[in-house]
Every structure is written in C-alpha cells, then in structure tokens.
C-alpha positions in Angstrom: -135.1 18.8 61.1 -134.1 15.8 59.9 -130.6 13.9 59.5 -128.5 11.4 61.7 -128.1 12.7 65.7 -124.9 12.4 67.2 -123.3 14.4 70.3 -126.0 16.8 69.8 -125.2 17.3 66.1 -127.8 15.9 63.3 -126.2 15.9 59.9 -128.5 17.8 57.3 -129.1 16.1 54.3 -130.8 17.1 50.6 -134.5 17.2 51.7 -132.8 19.8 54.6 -131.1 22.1 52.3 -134.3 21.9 49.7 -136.5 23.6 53.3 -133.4 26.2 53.6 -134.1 27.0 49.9 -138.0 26.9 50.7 -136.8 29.7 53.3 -134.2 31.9 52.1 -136.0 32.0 48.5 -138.1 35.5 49.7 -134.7 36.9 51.5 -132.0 36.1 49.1 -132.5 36.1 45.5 -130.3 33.3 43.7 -126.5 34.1 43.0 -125.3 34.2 39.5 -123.6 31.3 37.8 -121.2 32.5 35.2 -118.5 30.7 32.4 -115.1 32.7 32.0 -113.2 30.9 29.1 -110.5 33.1 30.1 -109.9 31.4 33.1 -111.1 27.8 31.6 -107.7 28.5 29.3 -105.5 28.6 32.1 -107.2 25.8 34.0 -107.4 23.4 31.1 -111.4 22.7 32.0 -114.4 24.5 31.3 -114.3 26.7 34.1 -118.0 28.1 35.7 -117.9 30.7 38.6 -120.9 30.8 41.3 -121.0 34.7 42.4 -121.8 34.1 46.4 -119.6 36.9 46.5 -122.7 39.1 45.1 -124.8 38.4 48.1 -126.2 40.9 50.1 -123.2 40.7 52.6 -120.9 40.3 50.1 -119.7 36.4 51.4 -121.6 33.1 50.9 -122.7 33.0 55.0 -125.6 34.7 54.2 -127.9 31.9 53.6 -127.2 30.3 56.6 -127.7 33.2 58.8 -131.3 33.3 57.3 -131.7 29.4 57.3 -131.4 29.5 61.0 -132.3 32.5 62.6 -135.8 32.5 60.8 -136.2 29.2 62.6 -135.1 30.4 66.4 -138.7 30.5 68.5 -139.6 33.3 70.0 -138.0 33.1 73.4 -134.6 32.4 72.0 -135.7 35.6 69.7 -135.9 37.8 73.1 -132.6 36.3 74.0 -130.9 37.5 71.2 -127.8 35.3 69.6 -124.2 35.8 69.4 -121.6 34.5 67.3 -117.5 34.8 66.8 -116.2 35.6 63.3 -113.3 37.6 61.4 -116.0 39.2 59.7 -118.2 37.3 57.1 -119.8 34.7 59.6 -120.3 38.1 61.8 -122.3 39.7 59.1 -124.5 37.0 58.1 -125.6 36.9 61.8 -126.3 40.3 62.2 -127.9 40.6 58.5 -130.4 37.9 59.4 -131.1 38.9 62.7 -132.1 42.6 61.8 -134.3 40.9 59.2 -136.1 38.7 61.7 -136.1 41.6 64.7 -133.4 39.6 67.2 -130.6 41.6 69.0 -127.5 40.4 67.9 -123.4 40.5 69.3 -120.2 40.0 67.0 -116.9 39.1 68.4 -114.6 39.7 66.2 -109.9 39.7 66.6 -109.2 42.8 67.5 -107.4 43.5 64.2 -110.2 42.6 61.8 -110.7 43.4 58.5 -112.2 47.2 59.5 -115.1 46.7 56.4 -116.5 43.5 57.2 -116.5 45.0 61.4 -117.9 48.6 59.9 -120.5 46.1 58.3 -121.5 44.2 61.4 -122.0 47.3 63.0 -124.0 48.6 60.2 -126.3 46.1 60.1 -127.2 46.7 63.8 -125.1 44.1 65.8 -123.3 44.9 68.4 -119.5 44.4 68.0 -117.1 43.0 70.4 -113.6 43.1 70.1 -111.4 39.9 71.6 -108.3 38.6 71.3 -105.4 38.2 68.4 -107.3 36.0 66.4 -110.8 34.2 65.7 -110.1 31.4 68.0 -109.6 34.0 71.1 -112.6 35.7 70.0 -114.5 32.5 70.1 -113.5 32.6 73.4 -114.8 35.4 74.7 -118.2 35.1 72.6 -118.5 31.6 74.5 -118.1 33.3 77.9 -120.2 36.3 76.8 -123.2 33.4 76.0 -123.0 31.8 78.8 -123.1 35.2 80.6 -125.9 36.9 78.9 -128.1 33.9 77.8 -127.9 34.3 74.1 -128.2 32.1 71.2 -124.4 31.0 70.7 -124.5 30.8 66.8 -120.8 28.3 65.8 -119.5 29.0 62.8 -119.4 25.7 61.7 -121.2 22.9 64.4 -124.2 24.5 63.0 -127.0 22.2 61.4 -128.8 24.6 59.9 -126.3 26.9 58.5 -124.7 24.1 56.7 -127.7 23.1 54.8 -128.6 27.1 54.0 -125.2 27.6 52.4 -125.9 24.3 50.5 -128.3 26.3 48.5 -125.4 27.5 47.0 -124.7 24.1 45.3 -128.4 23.4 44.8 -128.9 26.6 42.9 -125.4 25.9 40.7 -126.7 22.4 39.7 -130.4 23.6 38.8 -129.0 26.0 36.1 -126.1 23.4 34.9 -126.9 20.1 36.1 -124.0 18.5 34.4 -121.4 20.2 36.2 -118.4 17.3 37.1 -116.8 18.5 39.4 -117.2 21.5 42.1 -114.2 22.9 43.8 -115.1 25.3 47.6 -113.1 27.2 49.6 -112.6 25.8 53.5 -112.3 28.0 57.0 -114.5 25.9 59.5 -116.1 23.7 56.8 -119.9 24.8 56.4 -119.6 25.7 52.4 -118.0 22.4 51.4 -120.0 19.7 53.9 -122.8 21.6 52.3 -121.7 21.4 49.0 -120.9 17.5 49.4 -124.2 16.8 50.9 -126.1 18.3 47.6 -124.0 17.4 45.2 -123.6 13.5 46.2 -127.1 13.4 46.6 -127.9 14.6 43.3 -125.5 12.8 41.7 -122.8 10.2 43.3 -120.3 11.2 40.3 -119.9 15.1 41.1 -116.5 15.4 42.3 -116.4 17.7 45.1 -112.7 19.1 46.6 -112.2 21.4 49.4 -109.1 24.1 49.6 -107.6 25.7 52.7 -104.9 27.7 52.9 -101.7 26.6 53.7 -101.3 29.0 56.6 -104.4 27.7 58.2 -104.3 24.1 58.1 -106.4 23.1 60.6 -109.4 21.7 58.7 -107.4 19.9 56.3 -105.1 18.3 58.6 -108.2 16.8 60.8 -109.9 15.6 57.5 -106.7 13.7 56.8 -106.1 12.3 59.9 -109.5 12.0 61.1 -109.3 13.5 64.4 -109.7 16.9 65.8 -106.8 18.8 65.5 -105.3 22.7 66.1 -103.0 24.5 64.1 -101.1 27.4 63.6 -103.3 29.9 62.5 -101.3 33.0 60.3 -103.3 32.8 57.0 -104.2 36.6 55.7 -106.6 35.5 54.4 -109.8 35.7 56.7 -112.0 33.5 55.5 -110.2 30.4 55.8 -108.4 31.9 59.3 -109.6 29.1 62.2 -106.6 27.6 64.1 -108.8 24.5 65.1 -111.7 21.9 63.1 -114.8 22.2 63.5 -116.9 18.3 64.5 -119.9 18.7 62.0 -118.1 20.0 59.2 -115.5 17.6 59.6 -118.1 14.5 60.0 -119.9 15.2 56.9 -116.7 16.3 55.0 -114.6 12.9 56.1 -117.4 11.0 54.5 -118.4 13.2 50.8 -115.4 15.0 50.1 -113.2 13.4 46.7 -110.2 15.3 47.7 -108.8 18.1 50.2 -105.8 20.9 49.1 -103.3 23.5 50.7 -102.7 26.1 48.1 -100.4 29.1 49.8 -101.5 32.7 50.5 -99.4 33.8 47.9 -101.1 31.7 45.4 -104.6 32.7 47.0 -103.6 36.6 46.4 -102.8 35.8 42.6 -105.6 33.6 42.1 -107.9 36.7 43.7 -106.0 39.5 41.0 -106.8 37.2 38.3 -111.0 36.6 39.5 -111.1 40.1 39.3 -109.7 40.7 36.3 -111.6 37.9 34.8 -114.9 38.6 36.5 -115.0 41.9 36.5 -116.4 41.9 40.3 -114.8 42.3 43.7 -113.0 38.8 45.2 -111.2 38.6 48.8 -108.3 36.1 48.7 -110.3 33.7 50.4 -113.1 33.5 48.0 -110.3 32.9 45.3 -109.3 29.6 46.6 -111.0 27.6 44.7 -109.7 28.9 41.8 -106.4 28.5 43.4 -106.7 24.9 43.9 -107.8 24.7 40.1 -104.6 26.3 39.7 -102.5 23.7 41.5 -100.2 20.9 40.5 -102.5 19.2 43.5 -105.9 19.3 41.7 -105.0 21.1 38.7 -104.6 17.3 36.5 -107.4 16.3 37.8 -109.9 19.2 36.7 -108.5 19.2 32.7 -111.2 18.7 30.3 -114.0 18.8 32.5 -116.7 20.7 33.4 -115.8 22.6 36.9 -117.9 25.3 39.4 -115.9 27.4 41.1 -117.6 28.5 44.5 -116.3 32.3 44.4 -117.5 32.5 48.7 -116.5 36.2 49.3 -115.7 39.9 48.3 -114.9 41.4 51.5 -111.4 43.7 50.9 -110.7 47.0 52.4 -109.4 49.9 50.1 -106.1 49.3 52.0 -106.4 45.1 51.4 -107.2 45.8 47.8 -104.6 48.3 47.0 -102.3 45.9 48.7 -103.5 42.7 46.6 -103.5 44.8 42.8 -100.0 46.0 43.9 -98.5 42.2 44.7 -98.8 41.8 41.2 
C-alpha cells in the first residue's frame, strides 16, 4: 500500500489503482465504453457512456469489494467483515466475500430498495435491517463490529475500495485516452476521488466533476466548505443517499476535483428515462447523474464541444421503481 498516511487513512494513488486492476482483472472483466450521439445532441459534446452498470452486481462498487477483500489475511478472513449500505455497497461486499470464502453481514434502512436487499441475501450475506436510513444503519453495523469482531468495511474511508473503483477510469482512458472531461456520480465519494486520482495522474488536463443530488447534499456541501458536514438526507435516489461526508473521499476530492454539482431528483429520474432509452440497458436514477449534471445549466456550458465519459455507476431498480420512473415521464 502505498500513498500519503493521515489519521489512519493513506491516499491511493495511480501505481495503487494499476495493483487493483492487477487484481480484479481475473474477477471482473472490463465494462463497456460506449458513444450515444443521441445523447451527445442534447448535451452539445461528444458524449461516451462507461457501463459499470453491467457489472456483475449491477453498480460500480464491485471492484472495490474485490480490491480489498482479496487482500484481508486470513484471520480477518475467519472474522468475517461487515459493512452498511442502501444496497449497492452491500452487494459488492457480499459478492466479493463469497468469491474469497469470508462470512459477510449487510445493514441496510429498513425500507431498502427490496432487489438490491434480495441480492445481498442472494449472494450469501447475511442481512440486517436498521434504522430509517443509511446513516442509522451505519449505526448499528458499527455497534454490530465492535460486537462480533468483524472487518468493518466504510463505504467510503476505505483505501482500497477507492483505488478498485478507479479501475473504472483506468479502463475508460485505455480505450479513449483523449477523453476531456469525465463527469461521476457522488453518495460517500469513492467513484469520483477515484476517478480524480487516475485521471489527473494520467493527464493534469482531464477535467473531472462530481454530481450529488440535491436532496442529499452532504458531500457537496463539505467539498465546498471544506469541513465535515451533515445534511438532510431525503434523496430517492439510493446511491447518492448519505446524510453525512465521508474524510478520505472528501481529502482526495477537495484536492482533484475541477468542479462539484446539485442536479434535483427530478432531473436525476428524467436523465435515468432518457439513459435507457438511449442505451438500451437498465440505469437507477443514481447512476444517471452524471448525465444529469451534463444536462445542467451548472456544467452543461462547460461540457459543449468536447469530448466527455459519462460514469453510468448503477442499474439497480425494482419492477415497482422502474414502473414508477417510465410512468414520471
């Protein structure tokens, strides 16, 4: 592990995210990186999607899952982990540890999206149900920890999931390496610190902008005041659903991010109808917000003309969700 230490956190760095790849390479196969003029049209920029929403799990938490439990020695193995999640983070756990042979628990709100907790449970973890909302759940799954001696896995104060979902960015800039700009969805901040720490370190110019939902601004408002902060959490959309910021993600973010948006959950619903119409694959409001952002009078000017990867993060909608979005329309 390498990277700068602080309060127990290092900061993963290229050469990091290039041993995830090294690791996840024989679990995960890469995701595909695909141009929709359709949606370049509306944008005003050639417009790229990166399909993390094809993964195994269905959401781009995947490679982290694998990046760090295939590292966890043997007693921590016995041990087991645990983690909190509304669903994706959840899955990622359990998916790696089933592959690696380590017990696993999932806390998830008690109202969680019933597919991504049928999935958890699926994959073998065991599935806890706590509280109103991810932050109560990360709660209990602290307690539970502490109780039971198991691996706490964050969602987001997490080394070495940051630099496995940076593969995503690794892999998007191997196939098209001139990409200008790269726009990723934010709930604790893992996808876009990783993101920033590839793309700046392959190439200074890349402009990278995060997007949280309006709901749920907790993330953006401690990147712009640059201080921990907790918010009113009442975003429907899942994957960007955390009330408070998260230190790592924040720390690398604060320092490699060009830019940070709000779009509204309305606009992240339209934005979803319109990936799958375009795409022709299944997209979950959250992993629509970067085409969202693209969308907005925030980011929107700044994207025209260019060349710009969209980090499509997750597909992960119930019938009822679905039927819900396709009807809003």
């Amino acid at each position: 592990m390498s990277g700068t230490a602080g309060e127990g956190l290092w900061e993963p760095t290229l050469r990091d995210v290039l041993a995830a790849q090294r690791r996840i390479r024989p679990h995960l196969a890469p995701t595909p990186l695909r141009p929709y003029p359709s949606l370049g049209r509306l944008v005003g920029a050639e417009i790229w999607v990166k399909h993390d929403n094809l993964q195994p799990t269905g959401a781009f938490k995947v490679r982290g899952g694998i990046n760090l439990i295939s590292q966890l020695d043997e007693d921590t193995r016995r041990r087991g982990v645990i983690a909190a999640s509304t669903g994706n983070h959840g899955q990622s756990v359990a998916y790696a540890a089933r592959r690696f042979g380590v017990r696993a628990v999932v806390c998830v709100p008690e109202r969680a999206n019933p597919v991504k907790v049928e999935g958890v449970r699926q994959l073998g973890a065991e599935v806890v149900l706590a509280g109103r909302d991810y932050d109560q759940a990360r709660e209990r799954c602290e307690e539970l920890a502490r109780a039971r001696g198991h691996r706490y896995i964050h969602s987001g104060d997490e080394p070495d999931l940051i630099a496995g979902v940076g593969t995503h960015t690794l892999e998007l800039l191997e196939e098209q390496p001139d990409v200008e700009a790269i726009v990723v969805p934010v709930g604790g901040g893992s996808g876009a610190a990783g993101a920033a720490i590839v793309a700046k370190a392959i190439d200074a110019r890349i402009a990278v902008y995060a997007v949280g939902s309006a709901q749920a601004p907790a993330a953006h408002d401690a990147w712009r005041e640059g201080r921990p902060v907790e918010r009113p959490n009442a975003t429907r959309a899942e994957g960007l659903a955390t009330g408070t910021s998260f230190e790592l993600p924040q720390r690398i973010m604060r320092r490699l991010l060009d830019d940070f948006v709000l779009v509204e959950d309305v606009d992240l619903f339209r934005a979803a109808r319109l990936m799958i119409e375009a795409t022709r694959t299944l997209v979950e409001p959250a992993g629509a917000a970067a085409l969202a952002a693209a969308l907005s009078p925030g980011l929107a000017p700044r994207l025209r003309g260019r060349k710009v990867a969209l980090i499509c993060t997750g597909a992960n909608l119930s019938p009822a969700q679905l039927r819900d979005l396709m009807a809003s329309g």
